[in-house]
DRENZAKE-428313 format. One record per residue (C-alpha): residue number from 0; residue in one letter; x, y, z. Coordinates in steps of 0.2 Angstrom, whole numbers, plus 5000, padded with zeros to 4 digits. Example, Ala and Ser with C-alpha at 12.3 -4.5 7.8 and 13.67 -1.06 7.14 Angstrom:
// residues 2
<r><drenkol>0</drenkol><kero>A</kero><X>5062</X><Y>4978</Y><Z>5039</Z></r>
<r><drenkol>1</drenkol><kero>S</kero><X>5068</X><Y>4995</Y><Z>5036</Z></r>
***
This chain:
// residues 190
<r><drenkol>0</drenkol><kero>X</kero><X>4878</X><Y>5429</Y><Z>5203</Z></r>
<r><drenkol>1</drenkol><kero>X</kero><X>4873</X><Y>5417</Y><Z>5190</Z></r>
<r><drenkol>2</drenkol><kero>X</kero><X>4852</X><Y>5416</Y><Z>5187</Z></r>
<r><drenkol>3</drenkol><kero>X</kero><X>4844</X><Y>5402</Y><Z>5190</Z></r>
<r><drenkol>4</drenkol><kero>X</kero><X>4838</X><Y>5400</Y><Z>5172</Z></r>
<r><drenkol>5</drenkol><kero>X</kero><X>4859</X><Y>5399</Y><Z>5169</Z></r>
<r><drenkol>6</drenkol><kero>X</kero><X>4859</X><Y>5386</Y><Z>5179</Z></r>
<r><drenkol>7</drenkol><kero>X</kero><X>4846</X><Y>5377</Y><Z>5173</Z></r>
<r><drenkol>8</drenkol><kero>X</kero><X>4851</X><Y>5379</Y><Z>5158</Z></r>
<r><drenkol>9</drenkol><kero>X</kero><X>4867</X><Y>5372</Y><Z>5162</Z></r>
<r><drenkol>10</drenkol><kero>X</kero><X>4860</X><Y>5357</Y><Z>5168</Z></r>
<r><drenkol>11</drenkol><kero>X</kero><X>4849</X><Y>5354</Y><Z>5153</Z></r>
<r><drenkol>12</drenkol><kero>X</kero><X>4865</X><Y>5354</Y><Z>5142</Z></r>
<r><drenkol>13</drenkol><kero>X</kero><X>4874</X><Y>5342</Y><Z>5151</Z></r>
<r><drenkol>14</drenkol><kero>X</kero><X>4856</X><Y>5330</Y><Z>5150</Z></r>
<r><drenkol>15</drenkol><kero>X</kero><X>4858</X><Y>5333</Y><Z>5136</Z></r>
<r><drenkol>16</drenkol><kero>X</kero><X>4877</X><Y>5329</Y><Z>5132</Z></r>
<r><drenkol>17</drenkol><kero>X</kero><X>4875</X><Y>5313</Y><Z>5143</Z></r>
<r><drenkol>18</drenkol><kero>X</kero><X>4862</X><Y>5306</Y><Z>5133</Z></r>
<r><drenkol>19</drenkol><kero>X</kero><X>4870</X><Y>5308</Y><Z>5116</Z></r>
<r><drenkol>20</drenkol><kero>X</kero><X>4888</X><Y>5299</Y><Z>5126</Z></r>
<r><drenkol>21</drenkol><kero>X</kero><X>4876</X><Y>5285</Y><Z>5131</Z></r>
<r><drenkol>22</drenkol><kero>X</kero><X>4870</X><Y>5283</Y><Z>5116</Z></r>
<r><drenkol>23</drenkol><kero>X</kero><X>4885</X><Y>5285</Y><Z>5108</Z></r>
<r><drenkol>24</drenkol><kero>X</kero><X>4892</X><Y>5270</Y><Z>5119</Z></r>
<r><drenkol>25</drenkol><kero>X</kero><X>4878</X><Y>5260</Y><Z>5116</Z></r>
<r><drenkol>26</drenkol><kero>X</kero><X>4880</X><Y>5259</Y><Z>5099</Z></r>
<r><drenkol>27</drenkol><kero>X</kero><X>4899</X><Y>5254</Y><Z>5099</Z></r>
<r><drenkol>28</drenkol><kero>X</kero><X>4896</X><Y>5241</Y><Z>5112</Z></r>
<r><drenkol>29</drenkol><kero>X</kero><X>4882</X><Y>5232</Y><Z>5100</Z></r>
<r><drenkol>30</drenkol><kero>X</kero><X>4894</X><Y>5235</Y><Z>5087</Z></r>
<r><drenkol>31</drenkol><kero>X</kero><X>4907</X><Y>5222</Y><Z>5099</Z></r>
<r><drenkol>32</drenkol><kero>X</kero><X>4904</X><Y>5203</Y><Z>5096</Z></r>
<r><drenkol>33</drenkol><kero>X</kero><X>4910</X><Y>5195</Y><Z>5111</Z></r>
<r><drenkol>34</drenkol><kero>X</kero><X>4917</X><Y>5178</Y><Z>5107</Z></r>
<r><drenkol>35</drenkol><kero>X</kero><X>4915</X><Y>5163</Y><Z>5122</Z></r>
<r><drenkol>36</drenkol><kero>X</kero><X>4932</X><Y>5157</Y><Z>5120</Z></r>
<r><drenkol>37</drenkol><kero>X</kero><X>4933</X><Y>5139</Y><Z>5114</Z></r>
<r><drenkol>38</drenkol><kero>X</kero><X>4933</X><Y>5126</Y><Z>5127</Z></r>
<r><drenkol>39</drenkol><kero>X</kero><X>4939</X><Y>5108</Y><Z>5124</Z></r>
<r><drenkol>40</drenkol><kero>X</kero><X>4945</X><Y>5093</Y><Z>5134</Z></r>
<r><drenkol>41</drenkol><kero>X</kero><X>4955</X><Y>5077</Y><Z>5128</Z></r>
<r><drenkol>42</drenkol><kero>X</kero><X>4957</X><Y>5062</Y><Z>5139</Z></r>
<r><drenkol>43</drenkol><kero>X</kero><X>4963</X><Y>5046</Y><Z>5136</Z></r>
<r><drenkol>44</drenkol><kero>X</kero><X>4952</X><Y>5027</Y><Z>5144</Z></r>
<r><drenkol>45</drenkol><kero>X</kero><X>4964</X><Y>5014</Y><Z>5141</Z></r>
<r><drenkol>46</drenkol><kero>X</kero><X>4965</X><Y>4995</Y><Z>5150</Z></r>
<r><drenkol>47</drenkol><kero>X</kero><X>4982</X><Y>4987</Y><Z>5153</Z></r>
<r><drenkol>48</drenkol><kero>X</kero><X>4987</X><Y>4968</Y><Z>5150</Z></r>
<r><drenkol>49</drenkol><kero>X</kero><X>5005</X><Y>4967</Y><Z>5158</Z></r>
<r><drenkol>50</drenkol><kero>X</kero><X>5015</X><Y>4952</Y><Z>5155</Z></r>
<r><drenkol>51</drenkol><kero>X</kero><X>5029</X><Y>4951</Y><Z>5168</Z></r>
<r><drenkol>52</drenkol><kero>X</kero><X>5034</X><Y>4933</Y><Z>5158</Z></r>
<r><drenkol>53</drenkol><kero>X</kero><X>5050</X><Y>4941</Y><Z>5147</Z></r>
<r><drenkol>54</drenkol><kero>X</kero><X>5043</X><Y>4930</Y><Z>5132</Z></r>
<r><drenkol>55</drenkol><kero>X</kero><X>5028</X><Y>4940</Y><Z>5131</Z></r>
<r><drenkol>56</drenkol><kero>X</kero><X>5023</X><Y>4956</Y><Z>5127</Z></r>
<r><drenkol>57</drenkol><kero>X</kero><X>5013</X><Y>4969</Y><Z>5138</Z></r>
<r><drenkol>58</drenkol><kero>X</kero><X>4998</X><Y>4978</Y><Z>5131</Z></r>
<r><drenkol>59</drenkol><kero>X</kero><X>4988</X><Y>4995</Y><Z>5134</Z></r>
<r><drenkol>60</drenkol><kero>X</kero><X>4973</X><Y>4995</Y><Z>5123</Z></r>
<r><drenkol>61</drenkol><kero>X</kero><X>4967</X><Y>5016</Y><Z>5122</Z></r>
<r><drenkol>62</drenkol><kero>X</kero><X>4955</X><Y>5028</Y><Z>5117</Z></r>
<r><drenkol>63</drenkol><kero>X</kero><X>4958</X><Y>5047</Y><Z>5114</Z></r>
<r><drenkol>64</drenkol><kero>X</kero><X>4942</X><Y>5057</Y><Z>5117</Z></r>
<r><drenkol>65</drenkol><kero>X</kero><X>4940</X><Y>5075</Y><Z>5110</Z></r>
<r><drenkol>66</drenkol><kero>X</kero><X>4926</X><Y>5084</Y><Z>5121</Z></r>
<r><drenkol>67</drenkol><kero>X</kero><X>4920</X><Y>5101</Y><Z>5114</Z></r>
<r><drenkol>68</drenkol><kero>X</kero><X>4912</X><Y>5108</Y><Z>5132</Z></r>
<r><drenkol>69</drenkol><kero>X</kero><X>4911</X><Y>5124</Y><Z>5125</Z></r>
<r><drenkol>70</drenkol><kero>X</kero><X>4895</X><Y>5135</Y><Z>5120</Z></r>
<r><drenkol>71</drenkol><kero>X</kero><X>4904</X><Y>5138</Y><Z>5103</Z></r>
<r><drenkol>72</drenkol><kero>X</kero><X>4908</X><Y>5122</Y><Z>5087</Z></r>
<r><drenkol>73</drenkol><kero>X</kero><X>4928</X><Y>5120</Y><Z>5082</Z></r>
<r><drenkol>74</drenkol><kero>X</kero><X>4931</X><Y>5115</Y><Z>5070</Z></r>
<r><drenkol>75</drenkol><kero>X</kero><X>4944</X><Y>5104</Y><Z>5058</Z></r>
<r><drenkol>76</drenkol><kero>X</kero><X>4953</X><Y>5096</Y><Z>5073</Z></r>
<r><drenkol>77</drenkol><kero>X</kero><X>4965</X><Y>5084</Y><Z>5076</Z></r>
<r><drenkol>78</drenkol><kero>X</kero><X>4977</X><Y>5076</Y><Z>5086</Z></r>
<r><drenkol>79</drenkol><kero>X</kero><X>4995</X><Y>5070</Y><Z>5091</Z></r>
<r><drenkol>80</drenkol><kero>X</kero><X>4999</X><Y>5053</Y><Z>5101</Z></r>
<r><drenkol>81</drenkol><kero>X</kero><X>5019</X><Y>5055</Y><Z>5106</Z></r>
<r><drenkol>82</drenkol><kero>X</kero><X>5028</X><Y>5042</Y><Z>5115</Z></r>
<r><drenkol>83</drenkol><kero>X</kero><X>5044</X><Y>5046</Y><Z>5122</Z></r>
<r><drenkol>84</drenkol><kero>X</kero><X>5062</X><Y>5044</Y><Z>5112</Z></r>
<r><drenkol>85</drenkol><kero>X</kero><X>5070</X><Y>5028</Y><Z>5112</Z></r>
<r><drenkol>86</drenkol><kero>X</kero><X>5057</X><Y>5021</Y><Z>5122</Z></r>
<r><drenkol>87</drenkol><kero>X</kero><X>5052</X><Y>5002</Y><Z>5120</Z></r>
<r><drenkol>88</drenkol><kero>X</kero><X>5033</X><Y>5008</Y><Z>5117</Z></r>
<r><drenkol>89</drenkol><kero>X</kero><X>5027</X><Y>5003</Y><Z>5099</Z></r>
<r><drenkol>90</drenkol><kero>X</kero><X>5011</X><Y>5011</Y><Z>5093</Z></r>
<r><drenkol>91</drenkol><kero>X</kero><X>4995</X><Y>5005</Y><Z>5083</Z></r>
<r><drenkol>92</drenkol><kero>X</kero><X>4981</X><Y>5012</Y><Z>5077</Z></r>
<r><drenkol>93</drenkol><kero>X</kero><X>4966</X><Y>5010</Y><Z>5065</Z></r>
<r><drenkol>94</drenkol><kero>X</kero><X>4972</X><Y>5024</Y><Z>5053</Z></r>
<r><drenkol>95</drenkol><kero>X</kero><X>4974</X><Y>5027</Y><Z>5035</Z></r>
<r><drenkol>96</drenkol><kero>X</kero><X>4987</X><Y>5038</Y><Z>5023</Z></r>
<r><drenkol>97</drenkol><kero>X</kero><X>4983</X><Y>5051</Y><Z>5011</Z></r>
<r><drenkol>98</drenkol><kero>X</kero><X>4989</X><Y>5038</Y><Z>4997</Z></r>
<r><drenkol>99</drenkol><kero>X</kero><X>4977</X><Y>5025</Y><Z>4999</Z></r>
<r><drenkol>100</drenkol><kero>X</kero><X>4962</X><Y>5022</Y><Z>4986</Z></r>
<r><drenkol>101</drenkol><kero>X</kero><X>4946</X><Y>5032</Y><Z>4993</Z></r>
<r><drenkol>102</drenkol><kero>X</kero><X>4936</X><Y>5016</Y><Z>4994</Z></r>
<r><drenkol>103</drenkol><kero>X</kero><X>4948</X><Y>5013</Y><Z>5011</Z></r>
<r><drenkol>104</drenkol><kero>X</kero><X>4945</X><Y>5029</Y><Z>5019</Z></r>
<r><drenkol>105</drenkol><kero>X</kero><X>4927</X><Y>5029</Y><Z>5028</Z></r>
<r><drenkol>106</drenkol><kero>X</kero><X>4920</X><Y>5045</Y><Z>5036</Z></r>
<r><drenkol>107</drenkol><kero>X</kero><X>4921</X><Y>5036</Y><Z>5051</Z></r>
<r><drenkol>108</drenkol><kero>X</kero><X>4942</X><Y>5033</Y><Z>5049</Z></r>
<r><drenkol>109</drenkol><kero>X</kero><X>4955</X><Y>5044</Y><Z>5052</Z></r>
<r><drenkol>110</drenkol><kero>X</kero><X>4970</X><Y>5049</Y><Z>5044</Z></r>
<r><drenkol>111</drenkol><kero>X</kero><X>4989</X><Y>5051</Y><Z>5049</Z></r>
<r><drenkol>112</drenkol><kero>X</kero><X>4994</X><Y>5067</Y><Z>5042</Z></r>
<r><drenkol>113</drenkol><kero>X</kero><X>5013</X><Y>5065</Y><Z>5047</Z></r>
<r><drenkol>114</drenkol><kero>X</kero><X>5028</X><Y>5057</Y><Z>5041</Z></r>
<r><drenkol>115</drenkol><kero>X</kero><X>5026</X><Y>5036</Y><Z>5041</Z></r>
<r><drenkol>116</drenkol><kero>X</kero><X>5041</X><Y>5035</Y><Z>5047</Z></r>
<r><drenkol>117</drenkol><kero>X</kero><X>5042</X><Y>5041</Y><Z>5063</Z></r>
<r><drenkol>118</drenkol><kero>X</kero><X>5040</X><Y>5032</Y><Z>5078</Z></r>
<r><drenkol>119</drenkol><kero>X</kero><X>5035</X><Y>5042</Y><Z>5090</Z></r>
<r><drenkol>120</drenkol><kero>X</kero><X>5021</X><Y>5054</Y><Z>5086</Z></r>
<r><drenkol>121</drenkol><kero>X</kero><X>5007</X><Y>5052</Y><Z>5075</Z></r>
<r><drenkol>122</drenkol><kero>X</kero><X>5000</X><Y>5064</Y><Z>5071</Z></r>
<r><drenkol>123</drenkol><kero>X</kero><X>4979</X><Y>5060</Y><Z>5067</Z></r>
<r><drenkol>124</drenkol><kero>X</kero><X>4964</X><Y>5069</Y><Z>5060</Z></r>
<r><drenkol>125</drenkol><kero>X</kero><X>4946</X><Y>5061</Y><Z>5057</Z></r>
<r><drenkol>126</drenkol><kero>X</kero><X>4940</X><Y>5059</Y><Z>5038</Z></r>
<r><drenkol>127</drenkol><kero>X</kero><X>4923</X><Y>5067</Y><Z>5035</Z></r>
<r><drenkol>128</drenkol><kero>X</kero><X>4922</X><Y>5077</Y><Z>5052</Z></r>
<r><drenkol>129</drenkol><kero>X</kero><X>4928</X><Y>5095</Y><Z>5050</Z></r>
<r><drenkol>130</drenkol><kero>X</kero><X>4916</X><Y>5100</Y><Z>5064</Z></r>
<r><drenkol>131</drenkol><kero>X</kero><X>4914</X><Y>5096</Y><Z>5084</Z></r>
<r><drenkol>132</drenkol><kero>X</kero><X>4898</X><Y>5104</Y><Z>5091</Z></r>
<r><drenkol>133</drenkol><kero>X</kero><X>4895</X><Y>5110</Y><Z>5107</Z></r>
<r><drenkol>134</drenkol><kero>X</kero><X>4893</X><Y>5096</Y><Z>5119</Z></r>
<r><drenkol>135</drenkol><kero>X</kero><X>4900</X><Y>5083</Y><Z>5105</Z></r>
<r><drenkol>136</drenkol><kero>X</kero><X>4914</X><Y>5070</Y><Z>5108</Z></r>
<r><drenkol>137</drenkol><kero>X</kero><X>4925</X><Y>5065</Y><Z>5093</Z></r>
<r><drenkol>138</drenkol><kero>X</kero><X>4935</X><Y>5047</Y><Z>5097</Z></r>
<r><drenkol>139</drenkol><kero>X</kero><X>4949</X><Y>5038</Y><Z>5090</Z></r>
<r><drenkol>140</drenkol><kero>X</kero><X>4946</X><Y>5022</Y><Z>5098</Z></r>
<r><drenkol>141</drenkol><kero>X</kero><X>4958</X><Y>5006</Y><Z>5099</Z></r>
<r><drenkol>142</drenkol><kero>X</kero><X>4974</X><Y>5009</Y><Z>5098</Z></r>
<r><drenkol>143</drenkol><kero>X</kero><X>4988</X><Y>4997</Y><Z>5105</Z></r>
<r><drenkol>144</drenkol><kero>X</kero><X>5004</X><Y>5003</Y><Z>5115</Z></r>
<r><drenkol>145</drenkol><kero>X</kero><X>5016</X><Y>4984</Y><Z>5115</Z></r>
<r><drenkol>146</drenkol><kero>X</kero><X>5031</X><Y>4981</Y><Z>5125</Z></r>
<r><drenkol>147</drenkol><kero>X</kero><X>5041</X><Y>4970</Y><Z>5132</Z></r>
<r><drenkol>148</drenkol><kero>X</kero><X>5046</X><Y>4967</Y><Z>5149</Z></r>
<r><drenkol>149</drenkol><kero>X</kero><X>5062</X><Y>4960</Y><Z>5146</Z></r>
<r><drenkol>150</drenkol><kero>X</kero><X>5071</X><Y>4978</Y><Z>5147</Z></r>
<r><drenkol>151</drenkol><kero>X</kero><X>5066</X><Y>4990</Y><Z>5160</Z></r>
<r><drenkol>152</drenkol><kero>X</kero><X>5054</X><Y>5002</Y><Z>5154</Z></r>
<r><drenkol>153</drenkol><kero>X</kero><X>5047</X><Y>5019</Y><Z>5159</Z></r>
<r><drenkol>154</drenkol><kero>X</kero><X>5039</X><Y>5035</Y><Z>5151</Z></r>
<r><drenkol>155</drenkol><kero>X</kero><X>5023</X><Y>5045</Y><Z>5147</Z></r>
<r><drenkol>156</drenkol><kero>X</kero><X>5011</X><Y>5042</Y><Z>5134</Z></r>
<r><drenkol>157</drenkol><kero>X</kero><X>5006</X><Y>5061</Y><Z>5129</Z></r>
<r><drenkol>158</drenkol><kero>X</kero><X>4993</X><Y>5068</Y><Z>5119</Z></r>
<r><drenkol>159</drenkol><kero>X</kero><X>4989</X><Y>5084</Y><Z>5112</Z></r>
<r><drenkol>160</drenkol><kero>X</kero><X>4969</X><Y>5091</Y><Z>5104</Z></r>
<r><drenkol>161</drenkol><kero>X</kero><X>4972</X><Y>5105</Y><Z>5088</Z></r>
<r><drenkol>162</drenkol><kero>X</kero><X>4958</X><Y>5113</Y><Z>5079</Z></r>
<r><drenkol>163</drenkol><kero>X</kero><X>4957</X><Y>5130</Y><Z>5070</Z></r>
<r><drenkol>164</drenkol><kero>X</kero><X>4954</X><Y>5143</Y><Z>5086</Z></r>
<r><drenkol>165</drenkol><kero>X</kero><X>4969</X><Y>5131</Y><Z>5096</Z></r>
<r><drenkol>166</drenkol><kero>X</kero><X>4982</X><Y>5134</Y><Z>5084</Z></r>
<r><drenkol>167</drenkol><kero>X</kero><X>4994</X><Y>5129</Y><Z>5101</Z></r>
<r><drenkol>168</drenkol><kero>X</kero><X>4984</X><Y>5114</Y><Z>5105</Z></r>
<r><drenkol>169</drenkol><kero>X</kero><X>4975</X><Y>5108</Y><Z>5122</Z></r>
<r><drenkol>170</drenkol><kero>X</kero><X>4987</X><Y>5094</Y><Z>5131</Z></r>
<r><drenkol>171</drenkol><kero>X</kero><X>4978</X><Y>5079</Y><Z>5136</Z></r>
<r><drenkol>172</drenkol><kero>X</kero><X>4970</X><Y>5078</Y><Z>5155</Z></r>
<r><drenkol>173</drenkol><kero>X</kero><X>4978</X><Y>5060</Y><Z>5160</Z></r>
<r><drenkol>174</drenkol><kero>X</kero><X>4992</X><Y>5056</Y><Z>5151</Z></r>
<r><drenkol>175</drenkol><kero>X</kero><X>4998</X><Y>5039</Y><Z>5151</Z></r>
<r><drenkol>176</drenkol><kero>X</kero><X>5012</X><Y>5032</Y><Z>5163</Z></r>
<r><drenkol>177</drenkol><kero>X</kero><X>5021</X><Y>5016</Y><Z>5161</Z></r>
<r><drenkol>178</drenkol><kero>X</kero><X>5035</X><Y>5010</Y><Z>5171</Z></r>
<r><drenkol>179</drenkol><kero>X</kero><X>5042</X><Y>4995</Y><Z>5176</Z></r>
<r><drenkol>180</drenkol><kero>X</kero><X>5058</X><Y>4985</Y><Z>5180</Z></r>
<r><drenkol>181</drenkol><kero>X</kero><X>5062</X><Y>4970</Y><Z>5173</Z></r>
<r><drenkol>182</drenkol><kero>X</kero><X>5063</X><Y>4954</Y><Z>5181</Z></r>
<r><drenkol>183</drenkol><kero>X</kero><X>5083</X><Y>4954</Y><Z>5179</Z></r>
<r><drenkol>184</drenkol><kero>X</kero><X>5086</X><Y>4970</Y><Z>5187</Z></r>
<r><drenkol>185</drenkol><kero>X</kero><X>5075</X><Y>4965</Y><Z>5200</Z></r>
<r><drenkol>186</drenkol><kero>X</kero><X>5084</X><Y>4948</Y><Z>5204</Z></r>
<r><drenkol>187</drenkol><kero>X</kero><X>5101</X><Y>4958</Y><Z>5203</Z></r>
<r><drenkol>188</drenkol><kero>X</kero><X>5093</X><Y>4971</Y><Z>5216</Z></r>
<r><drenkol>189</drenkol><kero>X</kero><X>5093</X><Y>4957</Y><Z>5228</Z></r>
***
């Protein structure tokens, strides 16, 4: 038979062992930075004049809002705008190009970092921002989408938020739908 004193003994060295593995643990678990993951919404506002008069032209004036609702800043961000192929849908927008004289480009302005030639996405980062803060909203404000109404029309107005820690970007919350027919198709309907 094993003597108490064994026993206690026993019990002392696993005490013992335990505190050193807490501690141990303890150690490698201050050594872990837990990073909050990095939270952000985009949206769009926007206010519709449609024209359903084939000599004019129907308007969406928009905003794209970037909302850092996270506990951590992100930084360098920036966006894509795409309308859909071949639709009627023509963008503008308060931007500038690399190429312009510095005098043109205000920290408030923002730059179109794509091709100038296409049509359909533009591709948009903000000139003197490289940082969104927790609770900060970044806007590019006043862009037009034009069409007319004499051909039908229908698609999506997408629109996608990037920044160093969303290398796959964040998609827009409320995308924006247009769709109509036009008044021949309609007449012919009949």
């Amino acid at each position: 038979m094993t003597s108490t004193n064994q026993v206690e003994e026993k019990i002392n060295e696993l005490k013992e062992q335990t505190t050193h593995y807490v501690h141990e643990i303890r150690k490698m678990v201050e050594k872990i930075t837990i990073l909050e993951p990095v939270n952000v919404i985009s949206y769009f506002t926007s206010s519709f004049n449609i024209s359903y008069d084939t000599e004019q032209e129907s308007l969406c004036l928009g905003s794209y809002h970037i909302r850092n609702i996270g506990n951590q800043p992100i930084t360098n961000p920036y966006l894509c705008i795409k309308l859909p192929e071949d639709s009627p849908f023509a963008f503008s927008g308060r931007y500038v190009y690399e190429h312009f004289a510095p005098n043109l480009k205000g920290n408030s302005s923002w730059e179109r970092i794509n091709d100038e030639a296409s049509k359909e996405e533009f591709w948009l980062r903000p000139i003197g921002k490289t940082t969104l803060e927790p609770n900060e909203t970044l806007s590019f404000t006043n862009f037009q989408i034009k069409w007319s109404h004499n051909l039908s029309y229908s698609g999506s107005i997408m629109g996608f938020t990037y920044c160093d820690q969303l290398q796959d970007g964040v998609v827009v919350l409320n995308p924006i739908n247009l769709n109509g027919i036009s008044q021949t198709q309609e007449e012919n309907n009949e």
